[in-house]
C-alpha positions as CSV (number, residue, x, y, z in Angstrom):
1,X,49.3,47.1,35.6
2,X,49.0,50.8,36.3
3,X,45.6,52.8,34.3
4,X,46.6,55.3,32.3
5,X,45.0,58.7,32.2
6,X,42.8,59.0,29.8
7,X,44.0,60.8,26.7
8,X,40.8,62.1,24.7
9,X,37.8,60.5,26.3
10,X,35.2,62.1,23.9
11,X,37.1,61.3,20.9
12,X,37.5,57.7,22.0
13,X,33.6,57.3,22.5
14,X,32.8,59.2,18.8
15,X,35.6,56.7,17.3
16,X,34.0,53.4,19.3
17,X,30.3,54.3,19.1
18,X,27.4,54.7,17.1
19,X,24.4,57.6,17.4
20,X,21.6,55.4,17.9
21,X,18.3,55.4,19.1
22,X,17.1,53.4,22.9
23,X,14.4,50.7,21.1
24,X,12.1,52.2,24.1
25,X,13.1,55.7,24.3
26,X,13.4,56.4,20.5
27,X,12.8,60.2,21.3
28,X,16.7,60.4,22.5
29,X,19.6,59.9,20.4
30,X,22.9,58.6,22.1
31,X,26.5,57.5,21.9
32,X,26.1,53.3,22.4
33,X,28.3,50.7,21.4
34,X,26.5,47.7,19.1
35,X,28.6,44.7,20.9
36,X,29.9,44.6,24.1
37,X,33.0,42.4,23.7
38,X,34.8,44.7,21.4
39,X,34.3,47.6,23.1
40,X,34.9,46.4,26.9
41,X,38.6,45.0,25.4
42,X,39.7,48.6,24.1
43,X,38.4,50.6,26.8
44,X,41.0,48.1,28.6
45,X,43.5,49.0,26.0
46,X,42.9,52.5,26.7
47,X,43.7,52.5,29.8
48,X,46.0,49.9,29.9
49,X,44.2,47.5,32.7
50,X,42.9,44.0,32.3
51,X,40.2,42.9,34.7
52,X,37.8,46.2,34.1
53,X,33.8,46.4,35.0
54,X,31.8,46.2,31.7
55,X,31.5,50.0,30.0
56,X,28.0,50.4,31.2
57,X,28.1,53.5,29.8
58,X,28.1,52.6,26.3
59,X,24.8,50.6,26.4
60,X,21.3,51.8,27.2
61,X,20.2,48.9,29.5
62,X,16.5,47.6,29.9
63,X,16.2,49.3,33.5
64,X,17.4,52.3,32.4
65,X,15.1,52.8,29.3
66,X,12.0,51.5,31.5
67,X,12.8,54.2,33.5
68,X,13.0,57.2,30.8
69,X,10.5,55.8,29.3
70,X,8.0,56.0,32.2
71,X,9.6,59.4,33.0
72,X,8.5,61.0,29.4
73,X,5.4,59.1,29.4
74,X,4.3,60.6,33.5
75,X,6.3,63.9,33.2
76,X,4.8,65.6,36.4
77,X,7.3,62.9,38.5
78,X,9.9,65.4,37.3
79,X,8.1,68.4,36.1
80,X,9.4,71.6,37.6
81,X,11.6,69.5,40.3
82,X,15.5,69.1,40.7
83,X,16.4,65.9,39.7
84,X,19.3,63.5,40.3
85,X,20.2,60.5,37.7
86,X,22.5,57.9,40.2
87,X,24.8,55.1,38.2
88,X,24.0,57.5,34.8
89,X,25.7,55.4,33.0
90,X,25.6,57.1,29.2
91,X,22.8,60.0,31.3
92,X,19.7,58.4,29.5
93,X,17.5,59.1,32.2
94,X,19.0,61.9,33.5
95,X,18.0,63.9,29.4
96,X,14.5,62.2,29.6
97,X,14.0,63.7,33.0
98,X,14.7,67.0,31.4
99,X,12.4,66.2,28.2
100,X,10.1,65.7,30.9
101,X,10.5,69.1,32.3
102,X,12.9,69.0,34.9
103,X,14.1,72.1,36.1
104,X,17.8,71.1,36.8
105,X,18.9,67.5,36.5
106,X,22.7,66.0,37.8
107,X,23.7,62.8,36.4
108,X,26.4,61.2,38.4
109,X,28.7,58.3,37.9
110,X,32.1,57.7,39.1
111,X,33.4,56.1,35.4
112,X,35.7,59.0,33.6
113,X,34.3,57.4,30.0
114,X,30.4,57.6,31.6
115,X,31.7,61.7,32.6
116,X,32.6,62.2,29.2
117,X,29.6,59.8,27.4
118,X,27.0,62.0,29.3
119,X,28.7,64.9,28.0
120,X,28.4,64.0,24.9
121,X,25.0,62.9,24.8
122,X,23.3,65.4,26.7
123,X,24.9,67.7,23.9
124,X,23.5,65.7,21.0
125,X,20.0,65.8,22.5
126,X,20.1,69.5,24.1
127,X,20.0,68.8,27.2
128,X,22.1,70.5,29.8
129,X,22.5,68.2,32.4
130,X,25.1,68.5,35.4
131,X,27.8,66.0,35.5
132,X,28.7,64.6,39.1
133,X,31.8,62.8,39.1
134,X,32.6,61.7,42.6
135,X,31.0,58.8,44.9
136,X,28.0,60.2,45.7
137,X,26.6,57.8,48.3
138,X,25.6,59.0,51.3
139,X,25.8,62.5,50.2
140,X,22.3,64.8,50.1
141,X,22.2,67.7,47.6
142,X,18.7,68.4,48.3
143,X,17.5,66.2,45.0
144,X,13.5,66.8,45.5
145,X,13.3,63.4,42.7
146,X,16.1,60.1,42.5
147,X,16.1,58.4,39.6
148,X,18.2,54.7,39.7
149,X,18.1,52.6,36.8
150,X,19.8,49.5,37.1
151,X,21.7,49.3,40.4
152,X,20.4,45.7,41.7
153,X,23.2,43.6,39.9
154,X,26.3,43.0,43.0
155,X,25.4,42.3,46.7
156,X,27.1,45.1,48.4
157,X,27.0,47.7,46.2
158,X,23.1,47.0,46.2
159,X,23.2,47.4,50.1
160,X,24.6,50.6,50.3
161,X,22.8,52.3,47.3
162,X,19.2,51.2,49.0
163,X,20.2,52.4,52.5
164,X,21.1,55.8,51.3
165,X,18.1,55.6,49.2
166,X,15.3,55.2,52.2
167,X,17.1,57.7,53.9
168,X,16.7,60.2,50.6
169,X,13.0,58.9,50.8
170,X,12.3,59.4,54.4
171,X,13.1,63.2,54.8
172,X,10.3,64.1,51.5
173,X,12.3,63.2,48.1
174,X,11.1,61.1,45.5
175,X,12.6,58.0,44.3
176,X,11.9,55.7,41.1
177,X,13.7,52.6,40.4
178,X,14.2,50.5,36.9
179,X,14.9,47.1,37.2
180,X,14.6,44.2,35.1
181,X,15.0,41.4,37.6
182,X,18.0,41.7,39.4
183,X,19.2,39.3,42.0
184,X,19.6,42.1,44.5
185,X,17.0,44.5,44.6
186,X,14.7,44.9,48.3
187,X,11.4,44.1,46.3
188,X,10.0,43.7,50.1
189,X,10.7,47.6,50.4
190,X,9.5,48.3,46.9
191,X,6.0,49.1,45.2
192,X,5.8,47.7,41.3
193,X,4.2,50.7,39.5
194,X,4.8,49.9,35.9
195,X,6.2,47.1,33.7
196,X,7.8,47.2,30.2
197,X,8.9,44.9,27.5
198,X,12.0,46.0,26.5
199,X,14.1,45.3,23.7
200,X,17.8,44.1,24.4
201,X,20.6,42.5,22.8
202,X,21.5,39.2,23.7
203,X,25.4,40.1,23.9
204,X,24.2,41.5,27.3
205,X,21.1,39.9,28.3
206,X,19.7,36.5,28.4
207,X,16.8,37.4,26.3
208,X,15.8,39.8,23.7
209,X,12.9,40.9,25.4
210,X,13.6,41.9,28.8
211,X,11.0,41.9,31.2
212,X,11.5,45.4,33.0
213,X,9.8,47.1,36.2
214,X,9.8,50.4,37.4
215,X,9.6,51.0,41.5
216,X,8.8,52.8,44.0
217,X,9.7,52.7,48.3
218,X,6.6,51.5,49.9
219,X,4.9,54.4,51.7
């Protein structure tokens, strides 16, 4: 089946979301869906394609608000730097980095519906982010912080993100990692620095209290 373009992104997302509040991050308001089953079936319908990833965007996921959290909580990780938010996903991070401070942050995500969710979002909470809408991996924009929430969850795609990311690390730039126990993240290469409990819905997770960590590369 071919995708079609999309018609009205934003207006789809205001027409299959709520404004809601992260249980962890309850400073930032955003665009989220409140089950994932009924949304993942019409973003298919949307585009007209069966078989689709889950719309990450349209849930703010334990690794994710670990990671804002810790962000707003230590706000001289991002304080006066230029920040990148990898895998934004609905740009949670990216607008806490900028709470936080940030002088410039970029979210990027190669989903048209995340382009268009970060939009929106970073609108709702005042927060001018950049929106990067092209495979970034591999690339180097000069990002002096990295901020990856959530990446661990498929083999490969694990692989290359962490390869680019100790190669962002070893020429000076700053990387922090939520995760909340993914099968495929380098813990070997990694330093814990923080741990949260964070509330999530059992549509998506396998407990309501998910167990989340935020990293670091080892130095």
């Amino acid at each position: 089946m071919t995708r079609r373009p999309l018609a009205d992104p934003h207006a789809f997302i205001r027409a299959q979301t709520r404004l809601l509040t992260p249980p962890l991050v309850p400073e930032i308001r955003l665009h989220l869906a409140e089950e994932s089953l009924p949304i993942w079936q019409r973003t298919e319908e949307e585009l007209g394609e069966i078989g689709l990833p889950p719309p990450f965007w349209a849930f703010a996921w334990a690794g994710g608000q670990a990671l804002a959290r810790h962000v707003l909580d230590h706000p001289d990780m991002v304080a006066g730097k230029r920040v990148l938010d990898f895998a934004a996903g609905s740009g949670l991070v990216g607008i806490a980095a900028l709470r936080a401070g940030a002088v410039s942050v970029a979210c990027a995500d190669i989903d048209p519906f995340a382009h268009a969710a970060i939009a929106l979002n970073a609108s709702t909470n005042g927060a001018p982010v950049d929106v990067l809408a092209t495979d970034i991996i591999g690339t180097d924009a000069g990002w002096e912080v990295i901020l990856v929430g959530d990446i661990a969850y498929e083999r490969d795609l694990a692989a290359r993100v962490f390869a680019w990311l100790d190669g962002l690390f070893a020429r000076g730039a700053q990387v922090w990692i939520g995760d909340p126990g993914r099968s495929y993240l380098p813990r070997e290469r990694l330093e814990k620095v923080a741990e949260y409990g964070v509330p999530v819905s059992r549509d998506l997770e396998d407990t309501e209290i998910k167990r989340t960590s935020v990293w670091r590369p080892r130095r």
